[in-house]
Backbone of each chain as ProteinMPNN parsed JSONL, in Angstrom:
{"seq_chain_A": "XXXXXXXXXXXXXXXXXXXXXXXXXXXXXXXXXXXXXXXXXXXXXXXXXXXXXXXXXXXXXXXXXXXXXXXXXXXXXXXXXXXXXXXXXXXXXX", "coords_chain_A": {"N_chain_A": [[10.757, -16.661, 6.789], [12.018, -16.773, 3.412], [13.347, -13.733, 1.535], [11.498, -12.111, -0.134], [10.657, -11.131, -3.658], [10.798, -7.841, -5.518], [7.654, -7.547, -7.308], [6.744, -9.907, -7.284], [3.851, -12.157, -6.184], [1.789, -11.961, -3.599], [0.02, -12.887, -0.757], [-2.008, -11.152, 1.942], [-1.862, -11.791, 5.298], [-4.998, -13.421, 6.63], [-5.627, -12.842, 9.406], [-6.84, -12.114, 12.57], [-5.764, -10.967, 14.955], [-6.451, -9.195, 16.784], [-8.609, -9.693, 17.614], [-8.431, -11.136, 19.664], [-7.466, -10.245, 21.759], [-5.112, -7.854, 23.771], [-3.084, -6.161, 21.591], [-0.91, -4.386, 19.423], [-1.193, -3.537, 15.766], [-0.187, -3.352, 12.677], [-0.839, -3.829, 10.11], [-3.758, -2.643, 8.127], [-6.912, -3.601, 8.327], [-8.167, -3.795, 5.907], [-7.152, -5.034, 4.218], [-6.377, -7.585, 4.779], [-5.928, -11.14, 4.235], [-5.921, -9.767, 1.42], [-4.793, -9.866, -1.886], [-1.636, -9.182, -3.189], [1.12, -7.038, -5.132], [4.691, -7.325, -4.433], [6.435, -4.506, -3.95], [8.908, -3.644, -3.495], [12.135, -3.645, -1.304], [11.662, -2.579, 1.95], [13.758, -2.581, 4.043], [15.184, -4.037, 7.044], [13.409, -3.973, 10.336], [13.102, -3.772, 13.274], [10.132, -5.424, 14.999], [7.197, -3.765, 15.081], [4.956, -4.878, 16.445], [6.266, -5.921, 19.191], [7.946, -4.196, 19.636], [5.692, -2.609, 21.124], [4.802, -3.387, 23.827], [7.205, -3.153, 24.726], [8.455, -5.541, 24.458], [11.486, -7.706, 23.508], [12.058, -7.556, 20.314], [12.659, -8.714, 17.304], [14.241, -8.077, 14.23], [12.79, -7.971, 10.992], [11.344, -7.94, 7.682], [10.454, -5.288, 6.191], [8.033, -4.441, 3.753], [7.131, -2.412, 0.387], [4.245, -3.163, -0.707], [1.846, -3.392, -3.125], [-1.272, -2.777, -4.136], [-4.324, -3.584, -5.975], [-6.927, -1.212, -6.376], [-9.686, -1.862, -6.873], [-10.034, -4.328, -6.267], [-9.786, -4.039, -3.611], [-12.133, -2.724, -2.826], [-15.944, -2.063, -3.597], [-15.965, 0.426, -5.646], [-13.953, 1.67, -6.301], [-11.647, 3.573, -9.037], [-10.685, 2.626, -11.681], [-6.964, 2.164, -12.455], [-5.911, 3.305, -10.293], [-3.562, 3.095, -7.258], [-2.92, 1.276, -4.29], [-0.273, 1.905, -2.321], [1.502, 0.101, 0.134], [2.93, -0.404, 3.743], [4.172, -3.321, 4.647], [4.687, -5.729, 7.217], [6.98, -8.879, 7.152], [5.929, -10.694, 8.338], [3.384, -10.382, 7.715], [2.704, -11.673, 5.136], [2.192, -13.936, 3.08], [3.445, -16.324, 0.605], [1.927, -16.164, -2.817]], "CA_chain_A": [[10.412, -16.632, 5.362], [13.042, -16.111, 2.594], [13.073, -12.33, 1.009], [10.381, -11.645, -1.523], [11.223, -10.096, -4.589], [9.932, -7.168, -6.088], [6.848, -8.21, -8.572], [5.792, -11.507, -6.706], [2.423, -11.927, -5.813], [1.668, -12.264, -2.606], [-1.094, -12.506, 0.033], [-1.837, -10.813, 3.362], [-2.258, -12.732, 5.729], [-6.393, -13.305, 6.817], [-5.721, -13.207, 10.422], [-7.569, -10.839, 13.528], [-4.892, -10.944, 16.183], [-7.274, -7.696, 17.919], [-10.448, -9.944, 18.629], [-8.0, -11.972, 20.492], [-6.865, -9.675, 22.775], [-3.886, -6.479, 23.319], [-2.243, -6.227, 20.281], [-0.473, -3.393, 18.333], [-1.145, -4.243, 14.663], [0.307, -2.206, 11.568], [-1.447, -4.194, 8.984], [-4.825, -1.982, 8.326], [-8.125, -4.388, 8.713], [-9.183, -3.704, 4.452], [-6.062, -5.472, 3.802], [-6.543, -8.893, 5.585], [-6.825, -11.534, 3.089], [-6.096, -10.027, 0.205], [-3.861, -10.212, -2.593], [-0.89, -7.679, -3.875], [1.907, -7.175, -5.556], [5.897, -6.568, -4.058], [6.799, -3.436, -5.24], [10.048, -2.479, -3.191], [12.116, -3.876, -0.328], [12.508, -0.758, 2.369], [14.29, -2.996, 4.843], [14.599, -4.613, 7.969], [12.932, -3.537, 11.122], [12.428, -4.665, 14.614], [8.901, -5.717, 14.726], [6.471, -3.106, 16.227], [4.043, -5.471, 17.74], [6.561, -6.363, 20.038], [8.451, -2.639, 20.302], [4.559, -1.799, 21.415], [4.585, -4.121, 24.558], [8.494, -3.575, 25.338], [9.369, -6.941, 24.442], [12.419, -7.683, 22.664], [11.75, -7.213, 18.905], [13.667, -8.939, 16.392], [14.095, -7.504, 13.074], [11.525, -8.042, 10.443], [11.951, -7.351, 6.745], [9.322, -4.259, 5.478], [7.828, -4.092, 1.869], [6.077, -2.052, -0.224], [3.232, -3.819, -1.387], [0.982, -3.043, -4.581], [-2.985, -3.238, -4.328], [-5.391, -2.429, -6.789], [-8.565, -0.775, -5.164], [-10.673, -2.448, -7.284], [-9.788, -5.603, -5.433], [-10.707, -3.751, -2.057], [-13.892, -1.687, -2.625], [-16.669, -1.948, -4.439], [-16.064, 1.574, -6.181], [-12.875, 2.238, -6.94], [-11.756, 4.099, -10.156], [-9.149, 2.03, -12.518], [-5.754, 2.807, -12.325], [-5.1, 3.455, -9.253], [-2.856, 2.169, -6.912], [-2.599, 1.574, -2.774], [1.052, 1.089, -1.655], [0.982, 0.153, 1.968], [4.165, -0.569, 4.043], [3.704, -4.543, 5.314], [5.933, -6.694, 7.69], [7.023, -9.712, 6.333], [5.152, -11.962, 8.919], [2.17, -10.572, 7.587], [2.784, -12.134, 4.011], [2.134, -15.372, 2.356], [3.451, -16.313, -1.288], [0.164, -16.283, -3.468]], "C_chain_A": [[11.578, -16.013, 4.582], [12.711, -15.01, 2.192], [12.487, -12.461, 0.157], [11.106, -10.478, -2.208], [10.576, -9.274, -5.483], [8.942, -7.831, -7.535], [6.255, -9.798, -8.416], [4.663, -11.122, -6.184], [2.211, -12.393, -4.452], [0.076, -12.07, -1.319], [-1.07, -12.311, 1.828], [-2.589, -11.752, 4.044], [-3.427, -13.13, 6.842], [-6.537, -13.639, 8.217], [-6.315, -11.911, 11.442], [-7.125, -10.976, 14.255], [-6.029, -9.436, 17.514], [-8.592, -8.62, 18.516], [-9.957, -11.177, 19.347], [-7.472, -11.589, 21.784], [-5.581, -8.507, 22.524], [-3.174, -6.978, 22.51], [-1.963, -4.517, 19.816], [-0.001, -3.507, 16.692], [-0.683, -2.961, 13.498], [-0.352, -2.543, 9.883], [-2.934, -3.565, 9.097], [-5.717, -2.991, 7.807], [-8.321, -4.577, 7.059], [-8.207, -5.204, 3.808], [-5.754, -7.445, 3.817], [-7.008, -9.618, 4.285], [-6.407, -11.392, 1.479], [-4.999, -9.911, -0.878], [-3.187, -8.836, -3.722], [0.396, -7.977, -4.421], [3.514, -6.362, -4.853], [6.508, -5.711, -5.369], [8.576, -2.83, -5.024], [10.177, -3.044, -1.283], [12.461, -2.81, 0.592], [13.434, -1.065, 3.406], [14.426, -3.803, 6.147], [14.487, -3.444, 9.172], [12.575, -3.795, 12.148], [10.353, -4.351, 14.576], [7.881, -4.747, 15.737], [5.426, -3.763, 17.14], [4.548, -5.911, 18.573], [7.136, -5.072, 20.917], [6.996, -2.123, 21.519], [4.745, -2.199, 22.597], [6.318, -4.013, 25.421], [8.661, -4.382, 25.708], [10.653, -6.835, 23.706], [12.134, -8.056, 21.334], [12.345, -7.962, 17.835], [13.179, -8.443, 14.997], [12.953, -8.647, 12.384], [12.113, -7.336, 8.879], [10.712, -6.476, 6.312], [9.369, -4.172, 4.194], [6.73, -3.066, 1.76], [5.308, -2.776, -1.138], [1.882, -3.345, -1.745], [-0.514, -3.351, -4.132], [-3.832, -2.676, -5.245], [-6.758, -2.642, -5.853], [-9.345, -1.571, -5.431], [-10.953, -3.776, -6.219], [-10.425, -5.653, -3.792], [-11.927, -3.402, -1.904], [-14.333, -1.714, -4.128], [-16.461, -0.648, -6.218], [-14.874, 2.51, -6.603], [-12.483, 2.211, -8.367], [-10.264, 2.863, -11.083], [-7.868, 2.864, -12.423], [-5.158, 3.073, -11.776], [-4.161, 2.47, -8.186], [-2.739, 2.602, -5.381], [-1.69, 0.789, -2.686], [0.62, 0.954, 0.323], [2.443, -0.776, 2.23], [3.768, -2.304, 4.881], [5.106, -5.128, 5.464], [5.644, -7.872, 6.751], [6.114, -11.13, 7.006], [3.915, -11.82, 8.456], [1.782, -11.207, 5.913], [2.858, -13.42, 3.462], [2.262, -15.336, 0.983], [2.007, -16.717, -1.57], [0.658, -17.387, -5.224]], "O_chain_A": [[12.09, -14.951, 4.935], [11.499, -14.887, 2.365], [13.055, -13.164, -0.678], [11.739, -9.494, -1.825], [9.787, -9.797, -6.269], [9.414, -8.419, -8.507], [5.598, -10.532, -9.153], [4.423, -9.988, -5.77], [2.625, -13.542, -4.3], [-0.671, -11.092, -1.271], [-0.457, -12.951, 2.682], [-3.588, -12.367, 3.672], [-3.002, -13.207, 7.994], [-7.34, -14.52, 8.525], [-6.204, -10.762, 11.015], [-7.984, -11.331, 15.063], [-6.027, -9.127, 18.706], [-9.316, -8.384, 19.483], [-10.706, -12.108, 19.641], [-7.115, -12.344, 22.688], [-5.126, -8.269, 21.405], [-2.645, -8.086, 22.594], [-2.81, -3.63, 19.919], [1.176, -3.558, 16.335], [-0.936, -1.769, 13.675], [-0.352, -1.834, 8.877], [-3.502, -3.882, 10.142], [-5.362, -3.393, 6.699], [-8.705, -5.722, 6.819], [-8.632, -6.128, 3.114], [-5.132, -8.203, 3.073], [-7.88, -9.254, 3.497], [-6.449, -12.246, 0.593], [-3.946, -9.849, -0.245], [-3.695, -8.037, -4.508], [0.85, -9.107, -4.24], [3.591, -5.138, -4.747], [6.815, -5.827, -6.555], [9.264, -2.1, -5.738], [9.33, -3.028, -0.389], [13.402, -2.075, 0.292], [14.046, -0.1, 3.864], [13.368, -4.415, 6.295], [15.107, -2.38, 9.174], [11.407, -4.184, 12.133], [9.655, -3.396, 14.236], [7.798, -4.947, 16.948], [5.087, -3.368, 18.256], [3.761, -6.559, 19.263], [7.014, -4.825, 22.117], [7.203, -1.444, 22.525], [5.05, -1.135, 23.135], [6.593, -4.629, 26.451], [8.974, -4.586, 26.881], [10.884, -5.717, 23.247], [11.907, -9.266, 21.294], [12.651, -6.977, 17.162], [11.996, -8.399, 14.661], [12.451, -9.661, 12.869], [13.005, -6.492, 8.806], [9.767, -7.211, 6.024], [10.361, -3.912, 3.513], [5.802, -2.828, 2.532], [5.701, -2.989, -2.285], [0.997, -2.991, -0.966], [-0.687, -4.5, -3.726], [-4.063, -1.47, -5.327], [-7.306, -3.486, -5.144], [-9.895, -2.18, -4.515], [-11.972, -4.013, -5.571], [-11.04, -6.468, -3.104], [-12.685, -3.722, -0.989], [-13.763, -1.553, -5.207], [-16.737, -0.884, -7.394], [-14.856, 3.652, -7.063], [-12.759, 1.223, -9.047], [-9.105, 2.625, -10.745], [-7.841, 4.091, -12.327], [-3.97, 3.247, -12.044], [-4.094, 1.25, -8.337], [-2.541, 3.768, -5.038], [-1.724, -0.435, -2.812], [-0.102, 1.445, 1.191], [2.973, -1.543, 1.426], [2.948, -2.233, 5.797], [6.095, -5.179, 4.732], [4.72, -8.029, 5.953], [5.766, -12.168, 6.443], [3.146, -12.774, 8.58], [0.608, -11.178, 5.543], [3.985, -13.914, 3.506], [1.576, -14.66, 0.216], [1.197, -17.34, -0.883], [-0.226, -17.719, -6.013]]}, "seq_chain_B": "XXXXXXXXXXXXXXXXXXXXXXXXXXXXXXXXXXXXXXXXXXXXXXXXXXXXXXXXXXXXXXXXXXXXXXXXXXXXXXXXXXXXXXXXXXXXXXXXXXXXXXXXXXXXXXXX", "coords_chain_B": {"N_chain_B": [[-13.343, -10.156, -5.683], [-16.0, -8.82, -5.29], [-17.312, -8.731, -3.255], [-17.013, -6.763, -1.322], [-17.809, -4.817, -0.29], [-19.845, -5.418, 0.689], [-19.479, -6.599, 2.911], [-18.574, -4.563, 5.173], [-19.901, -3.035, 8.247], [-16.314, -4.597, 9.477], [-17.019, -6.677, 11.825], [-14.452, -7.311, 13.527], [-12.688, -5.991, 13.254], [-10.564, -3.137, 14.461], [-11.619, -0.824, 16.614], [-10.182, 2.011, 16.169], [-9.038, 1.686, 13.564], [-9.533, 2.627, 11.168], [-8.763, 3.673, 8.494], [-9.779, 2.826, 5.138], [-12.75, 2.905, 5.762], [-16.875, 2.087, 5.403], [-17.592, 4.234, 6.198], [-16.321, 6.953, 4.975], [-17.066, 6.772, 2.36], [-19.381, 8.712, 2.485], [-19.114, 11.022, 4.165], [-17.027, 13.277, 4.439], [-13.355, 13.202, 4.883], [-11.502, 15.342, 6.845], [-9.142, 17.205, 6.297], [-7.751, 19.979, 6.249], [-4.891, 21.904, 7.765], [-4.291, 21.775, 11.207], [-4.199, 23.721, 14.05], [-1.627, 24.032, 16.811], [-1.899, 23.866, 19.676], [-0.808, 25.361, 23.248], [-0.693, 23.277, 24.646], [-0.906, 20.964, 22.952], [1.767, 21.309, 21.888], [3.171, 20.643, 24.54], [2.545, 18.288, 25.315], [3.646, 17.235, 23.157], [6.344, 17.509, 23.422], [6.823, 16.198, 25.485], [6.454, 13.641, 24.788], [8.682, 13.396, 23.114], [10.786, 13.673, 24.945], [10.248, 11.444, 26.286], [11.028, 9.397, 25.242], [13.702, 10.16, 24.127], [14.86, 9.693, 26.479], [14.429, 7.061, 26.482], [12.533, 5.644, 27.809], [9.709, 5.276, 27.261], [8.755, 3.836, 24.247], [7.817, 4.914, 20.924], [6.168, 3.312, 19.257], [4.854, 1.96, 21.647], [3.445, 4.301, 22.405], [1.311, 4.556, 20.712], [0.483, 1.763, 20.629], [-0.96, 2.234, 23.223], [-2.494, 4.508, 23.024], [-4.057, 3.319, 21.353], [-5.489, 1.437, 22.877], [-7.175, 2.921, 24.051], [-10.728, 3.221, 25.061], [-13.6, 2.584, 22.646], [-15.317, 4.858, 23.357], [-14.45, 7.272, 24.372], [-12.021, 7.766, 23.202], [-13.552, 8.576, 20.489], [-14.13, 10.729, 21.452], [-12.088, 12.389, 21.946], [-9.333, 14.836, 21.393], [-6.555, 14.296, 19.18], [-4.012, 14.698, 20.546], [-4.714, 14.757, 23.124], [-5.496, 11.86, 23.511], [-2.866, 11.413, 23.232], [-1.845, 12.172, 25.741], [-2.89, 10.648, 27.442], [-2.266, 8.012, 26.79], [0.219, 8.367, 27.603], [0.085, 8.807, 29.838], [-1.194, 6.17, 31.242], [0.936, 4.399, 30.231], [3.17, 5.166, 31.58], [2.21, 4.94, 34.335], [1.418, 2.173, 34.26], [4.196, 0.958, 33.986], [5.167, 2.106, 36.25], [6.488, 4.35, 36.482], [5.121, 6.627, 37.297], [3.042, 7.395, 40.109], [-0.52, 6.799, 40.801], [-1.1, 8.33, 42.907], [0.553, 10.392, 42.996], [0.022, 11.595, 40.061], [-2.84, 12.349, 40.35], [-2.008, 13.939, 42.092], [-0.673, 15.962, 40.579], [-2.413, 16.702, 38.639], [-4.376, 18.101, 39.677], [-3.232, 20.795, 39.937], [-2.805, 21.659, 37.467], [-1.332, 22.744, 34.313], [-2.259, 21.542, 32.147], [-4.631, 20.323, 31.51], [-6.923, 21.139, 29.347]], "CA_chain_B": [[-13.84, -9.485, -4.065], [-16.837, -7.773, -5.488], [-18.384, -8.265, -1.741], [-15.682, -6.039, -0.183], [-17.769, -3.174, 0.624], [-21.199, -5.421, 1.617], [-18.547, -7.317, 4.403], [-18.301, -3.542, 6.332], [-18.354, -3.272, 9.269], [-15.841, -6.262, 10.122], [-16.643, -6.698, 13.498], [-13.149, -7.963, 13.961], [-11.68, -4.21, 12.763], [-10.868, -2.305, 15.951], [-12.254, 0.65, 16.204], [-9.083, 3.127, 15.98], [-8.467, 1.094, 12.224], [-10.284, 3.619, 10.676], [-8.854, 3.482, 6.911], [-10.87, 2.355, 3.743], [-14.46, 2.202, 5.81], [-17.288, 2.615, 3.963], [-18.565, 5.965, 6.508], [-15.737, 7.631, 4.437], [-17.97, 7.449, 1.639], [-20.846, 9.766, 2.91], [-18.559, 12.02, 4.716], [-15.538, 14.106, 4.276], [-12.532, 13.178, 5.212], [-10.533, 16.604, 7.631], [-7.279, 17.273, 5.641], [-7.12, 20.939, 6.94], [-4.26, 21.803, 9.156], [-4.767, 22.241, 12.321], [-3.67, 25.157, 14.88], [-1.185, 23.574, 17.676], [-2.543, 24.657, 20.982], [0.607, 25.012, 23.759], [-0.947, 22.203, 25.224], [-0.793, 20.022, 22.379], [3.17, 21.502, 22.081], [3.64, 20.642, 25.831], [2.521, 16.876, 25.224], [4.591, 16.336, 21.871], [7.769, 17.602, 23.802], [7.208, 15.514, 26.62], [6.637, 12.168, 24.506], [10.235, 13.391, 22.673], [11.412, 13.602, 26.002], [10.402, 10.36, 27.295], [11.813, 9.02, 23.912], [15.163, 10.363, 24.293], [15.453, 9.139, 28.199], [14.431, 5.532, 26.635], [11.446, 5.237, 29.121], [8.433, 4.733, 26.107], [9.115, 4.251, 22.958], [6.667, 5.562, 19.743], [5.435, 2.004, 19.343], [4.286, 1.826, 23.124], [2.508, 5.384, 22.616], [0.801, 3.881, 20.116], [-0.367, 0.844, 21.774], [-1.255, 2.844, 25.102], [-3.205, 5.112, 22.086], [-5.419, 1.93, 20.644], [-6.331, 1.315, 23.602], [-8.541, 3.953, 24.641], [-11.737, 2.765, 24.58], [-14.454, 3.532, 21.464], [-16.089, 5.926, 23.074], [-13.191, 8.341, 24.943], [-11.001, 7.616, 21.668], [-13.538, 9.157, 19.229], [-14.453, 12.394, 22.318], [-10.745, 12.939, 22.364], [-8.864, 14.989, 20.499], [-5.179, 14.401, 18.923], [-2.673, 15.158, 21.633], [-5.743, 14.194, 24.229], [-5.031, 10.214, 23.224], [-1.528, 10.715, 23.471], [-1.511, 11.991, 27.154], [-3.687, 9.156, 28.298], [-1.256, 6.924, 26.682], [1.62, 8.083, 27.878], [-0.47, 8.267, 31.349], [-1.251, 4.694, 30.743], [2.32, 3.504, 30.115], [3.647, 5.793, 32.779], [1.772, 4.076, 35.695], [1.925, 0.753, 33.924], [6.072, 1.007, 34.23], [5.455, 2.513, 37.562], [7.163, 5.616, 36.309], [4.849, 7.541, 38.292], [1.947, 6.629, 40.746], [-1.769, 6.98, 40.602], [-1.318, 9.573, 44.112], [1.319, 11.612, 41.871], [-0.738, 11.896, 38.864], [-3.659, 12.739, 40.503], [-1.628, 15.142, 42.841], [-0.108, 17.175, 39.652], [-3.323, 16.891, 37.69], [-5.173, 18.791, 40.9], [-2.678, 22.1, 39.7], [-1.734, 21.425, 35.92], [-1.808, 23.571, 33.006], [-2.09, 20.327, 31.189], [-6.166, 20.006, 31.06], [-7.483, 22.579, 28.488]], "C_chain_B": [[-14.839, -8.381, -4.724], [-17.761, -8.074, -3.98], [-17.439, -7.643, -0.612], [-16.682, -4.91, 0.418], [-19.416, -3.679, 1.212], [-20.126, -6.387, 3.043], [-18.422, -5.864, 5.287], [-19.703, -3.814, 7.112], [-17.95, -4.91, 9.194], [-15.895, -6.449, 11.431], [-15.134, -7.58, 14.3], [-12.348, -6.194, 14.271], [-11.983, -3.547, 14.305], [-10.893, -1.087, 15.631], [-11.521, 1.788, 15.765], [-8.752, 2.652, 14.201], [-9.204, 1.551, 11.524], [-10.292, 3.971, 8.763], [-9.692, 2.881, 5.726], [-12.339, 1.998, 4.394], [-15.35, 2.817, 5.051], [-17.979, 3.781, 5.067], [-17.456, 6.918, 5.831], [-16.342, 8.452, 3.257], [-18.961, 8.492, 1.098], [-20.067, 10.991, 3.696], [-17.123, 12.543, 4.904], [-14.396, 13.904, 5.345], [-12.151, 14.579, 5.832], [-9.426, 16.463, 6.92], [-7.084, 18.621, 5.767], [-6.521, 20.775, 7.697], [-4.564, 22.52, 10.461], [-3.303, 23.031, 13.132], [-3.053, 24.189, 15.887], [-1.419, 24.259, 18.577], [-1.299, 24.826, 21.851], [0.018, 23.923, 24.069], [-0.477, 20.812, 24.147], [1.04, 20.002, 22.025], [3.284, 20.409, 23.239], [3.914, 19.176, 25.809], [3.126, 16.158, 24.267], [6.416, 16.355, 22.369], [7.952, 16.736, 25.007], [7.271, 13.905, 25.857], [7.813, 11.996, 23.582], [10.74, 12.816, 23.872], [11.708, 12.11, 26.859], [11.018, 9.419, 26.084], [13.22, 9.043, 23.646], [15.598, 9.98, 25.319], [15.094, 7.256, 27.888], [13.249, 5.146, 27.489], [10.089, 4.709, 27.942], [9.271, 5.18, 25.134], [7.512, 4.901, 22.283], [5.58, 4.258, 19.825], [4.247, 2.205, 20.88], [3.322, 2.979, 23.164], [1.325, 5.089, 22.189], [-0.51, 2.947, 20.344], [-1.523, 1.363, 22.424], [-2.806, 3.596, 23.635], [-4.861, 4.162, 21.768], [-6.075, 1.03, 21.549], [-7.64, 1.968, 25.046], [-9.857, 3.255, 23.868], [-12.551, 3.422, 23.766], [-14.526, 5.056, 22.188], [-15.637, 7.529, 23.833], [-12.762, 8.585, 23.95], [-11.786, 8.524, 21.161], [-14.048, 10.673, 20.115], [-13.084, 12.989, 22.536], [-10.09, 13.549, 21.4], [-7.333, 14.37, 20.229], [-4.484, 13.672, 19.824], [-3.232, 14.819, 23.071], [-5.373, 12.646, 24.551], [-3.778, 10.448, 23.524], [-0.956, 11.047, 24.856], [-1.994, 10.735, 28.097], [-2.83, 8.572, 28.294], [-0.565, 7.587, 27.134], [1.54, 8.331, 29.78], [-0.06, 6.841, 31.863], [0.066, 4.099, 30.951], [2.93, 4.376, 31.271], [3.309, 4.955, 34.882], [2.099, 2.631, 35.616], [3.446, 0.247, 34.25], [6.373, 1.476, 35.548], [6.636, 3.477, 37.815], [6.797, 6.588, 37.687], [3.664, 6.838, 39.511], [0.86, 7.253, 40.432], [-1.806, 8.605, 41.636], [-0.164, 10.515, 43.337], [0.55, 11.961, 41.13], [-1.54, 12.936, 39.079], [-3.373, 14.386, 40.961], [-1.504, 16.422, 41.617], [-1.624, 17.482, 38.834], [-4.552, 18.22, 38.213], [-4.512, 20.413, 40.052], [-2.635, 22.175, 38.083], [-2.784, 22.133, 35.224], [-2.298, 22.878, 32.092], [-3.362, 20.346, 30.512], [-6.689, 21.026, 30.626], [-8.747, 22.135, 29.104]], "O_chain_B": [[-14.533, -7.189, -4.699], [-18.857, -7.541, -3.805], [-17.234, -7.963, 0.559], [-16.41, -4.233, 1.41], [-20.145, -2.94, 1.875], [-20.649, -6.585, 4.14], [-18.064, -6.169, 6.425], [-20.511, -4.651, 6.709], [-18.613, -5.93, 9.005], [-14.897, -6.394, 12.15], [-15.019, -8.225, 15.342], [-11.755, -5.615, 15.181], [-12.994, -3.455, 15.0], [-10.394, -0.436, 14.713], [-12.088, 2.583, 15.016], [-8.118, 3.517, 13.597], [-9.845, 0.653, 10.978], [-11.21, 4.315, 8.018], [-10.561, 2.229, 6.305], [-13.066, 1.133, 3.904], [-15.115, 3.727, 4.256], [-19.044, 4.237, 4.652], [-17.717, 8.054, 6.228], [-16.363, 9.654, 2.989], [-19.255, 8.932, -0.013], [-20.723, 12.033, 3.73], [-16.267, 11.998, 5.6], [-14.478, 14.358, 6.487], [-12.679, 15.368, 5.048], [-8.768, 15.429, 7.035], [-5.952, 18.835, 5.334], [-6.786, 19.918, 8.54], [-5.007, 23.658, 10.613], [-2.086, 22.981, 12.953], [-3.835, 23.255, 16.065], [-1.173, 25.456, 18.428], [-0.357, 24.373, 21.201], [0.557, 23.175, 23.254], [0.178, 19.848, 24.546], [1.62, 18.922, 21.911], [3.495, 19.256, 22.866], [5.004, 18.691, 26.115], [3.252, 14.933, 24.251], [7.355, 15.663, 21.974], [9.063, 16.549, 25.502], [8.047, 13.059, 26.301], [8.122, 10.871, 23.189], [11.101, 11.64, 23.919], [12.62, 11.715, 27.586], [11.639, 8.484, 26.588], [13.844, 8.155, 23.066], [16.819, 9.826, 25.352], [15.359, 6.364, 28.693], [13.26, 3.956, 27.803], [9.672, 3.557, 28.067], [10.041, 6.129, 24.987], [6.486, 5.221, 22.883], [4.46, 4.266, 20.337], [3.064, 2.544, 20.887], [2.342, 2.818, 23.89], [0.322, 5.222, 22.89], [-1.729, 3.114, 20.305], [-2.706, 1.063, 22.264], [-3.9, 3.044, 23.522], [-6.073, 4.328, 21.91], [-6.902, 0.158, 21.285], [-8.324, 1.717, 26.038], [-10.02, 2.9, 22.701], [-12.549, 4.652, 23.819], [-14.005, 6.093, 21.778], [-16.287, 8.574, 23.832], [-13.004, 9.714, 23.524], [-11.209, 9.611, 21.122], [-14.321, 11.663, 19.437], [-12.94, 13.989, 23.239], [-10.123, 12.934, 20.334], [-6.859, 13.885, 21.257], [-4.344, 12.453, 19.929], [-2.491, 14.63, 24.036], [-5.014, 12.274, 25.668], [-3.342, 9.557, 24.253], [0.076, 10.518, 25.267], [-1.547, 10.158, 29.089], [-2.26, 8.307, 29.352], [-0.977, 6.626, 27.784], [2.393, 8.159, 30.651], [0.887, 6.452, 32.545], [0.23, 3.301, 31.874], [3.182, 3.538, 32.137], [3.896, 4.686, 35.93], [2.747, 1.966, 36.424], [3.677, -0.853, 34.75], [7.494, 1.371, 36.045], [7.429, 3.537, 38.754], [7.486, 7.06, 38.591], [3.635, 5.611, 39.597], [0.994, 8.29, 39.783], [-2.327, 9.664, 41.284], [-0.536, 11.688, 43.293], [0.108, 13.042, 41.518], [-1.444, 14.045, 38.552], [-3.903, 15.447, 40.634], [-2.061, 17.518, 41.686], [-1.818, 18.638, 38.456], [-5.269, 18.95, 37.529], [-5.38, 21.148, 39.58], [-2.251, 23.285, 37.715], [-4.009, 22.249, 35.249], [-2.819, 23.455, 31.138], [-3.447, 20.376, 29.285], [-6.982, 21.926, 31.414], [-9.782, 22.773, 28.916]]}, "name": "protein", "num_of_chains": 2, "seq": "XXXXXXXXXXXXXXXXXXXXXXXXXXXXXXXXXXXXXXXXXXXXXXXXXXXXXXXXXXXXXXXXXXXXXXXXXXXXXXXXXXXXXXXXXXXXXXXXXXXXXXXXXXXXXXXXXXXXXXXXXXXXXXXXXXXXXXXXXXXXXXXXXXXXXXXXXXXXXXXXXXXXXXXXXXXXXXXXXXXXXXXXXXXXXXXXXXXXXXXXXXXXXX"}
């Protein structure tokens, strides 16, 4: 996937790699699915679901990507904001 | 997504993925710090150790970590999960053996 640029919209991507079997996943379960904004590229990174398994890793580009709560939970207050650090495999343009 | 919080549980979510559920709601998050026991020392200098010799990485602790099953995982504390794992990946790599383990575990300061 080409580099995403801060302020694109983007969506995570609605997959359960764990109810398939060993996995080491970094994308947190709320997240799956849903739709955020790039806020900030922090770089590349060999990919931990492979570091986990001591396979060979190849880099990976990491973002900070934007969520409003509202979007996740019922009960969240306006205004706020969840950054969360996401590989780039786990991202689909929205 | 106003049905985000009647979709909990996801029975997909593995159990260690513990962020935004809704039992957060009803009960208090722990954000006191906690007292380091030596023990819990003993086991953070040894998973440096095996870190700096290249033998497990962080990732792999990790792993070895998420896969303690539910109901060990949530009777364990901390530094408890991260000896398993680095048990776990230790035998797995055939670092050490099962008749070692057992042998040192027979004497060790290790088990509070």
């Amino acid at each position: 996937m080409s580099t995403l640029a801060p302020g694109q919209i983007v969506r995570v991507r609605d997959d359960w790699p764990e109810a398939r079997g060993p996995v080491h996943i970094r994308t947190p379960h709320y997240l799956r699915g849903r739709i955020g904004t790039i806020r900030k590229i922090l770089g590349r990174f060999a990919n931990p679901e492979d570091l986990a398994f001591a396979r060979p890793a190849p880099s990976l580009t990491l973002y900070h990507v934007a969520f409003d709560p509202a979007s996740l939970w019922g009960d969240a207050k306006a205004g706020d904001e969840i950054l969360v650090e996401l590989y780039e495999s786990w991202l689909e343009e929205a | 997504m106003a049905d985000a919080a009647e979709t909990e549980p996801n029975p997909a979510r593995a159990h260690h993925d513990l962020g935004g559920i809704a039992k957060y709601m009803c009960e208090a998050v722990d954000t006191e710090p906690h007292e380091l026991t030596e023990f819990d020392r003993e086991v953070d200098a040894l998973r440096q150790l095996l870190g700096m010799k290249r033998v497990m990485s962080v990732d792999e602790l990790r792993r070895g970590i998420e896969a303690i099953q539910e109901a060990e995982y949530h009777a364990r504390s901390y530094y408890q999960r991260w000896i398993r794992s680095i048990a776990d990946n230790l035998l797995r790599k055939g670092v050490i053996t099962t008749a070692e383990l057992e042998a040192a575990l027979a004497n060790s300061r290790m088990c509070p």
